[in-house]
N, C-alpha and C positions, 0 to 999 in steps of 0.2 A: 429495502435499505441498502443491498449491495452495489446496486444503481449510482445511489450516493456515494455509498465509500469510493467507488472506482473515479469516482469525480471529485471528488475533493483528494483520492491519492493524484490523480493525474495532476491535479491543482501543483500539489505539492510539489510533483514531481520534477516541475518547473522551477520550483524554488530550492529546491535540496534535494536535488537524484539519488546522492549515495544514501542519507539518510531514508529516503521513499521505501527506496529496493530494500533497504537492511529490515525495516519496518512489515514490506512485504513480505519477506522474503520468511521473518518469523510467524506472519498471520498465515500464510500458505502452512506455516507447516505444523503448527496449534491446529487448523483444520483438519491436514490428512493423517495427523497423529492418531 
């Protein structure tokens, strides 16, 4: 499933960068919490 997620964020990422990253930026860190 993380396959996906990186592809449809990449998708995203095209369409809304700042949002993408703020997105990422919280699953990154929900993870290494």
């Amino acid at each position: 499933w993380l396959a996906q997620l990186a592809r449809r964020s990449g998708r995203a990422l095209r369409w809304n960068e700042d949002r993408t990253l703020a997105l990422g930026g919280g699953f990154a860190q929900a993870i290494t919490s």
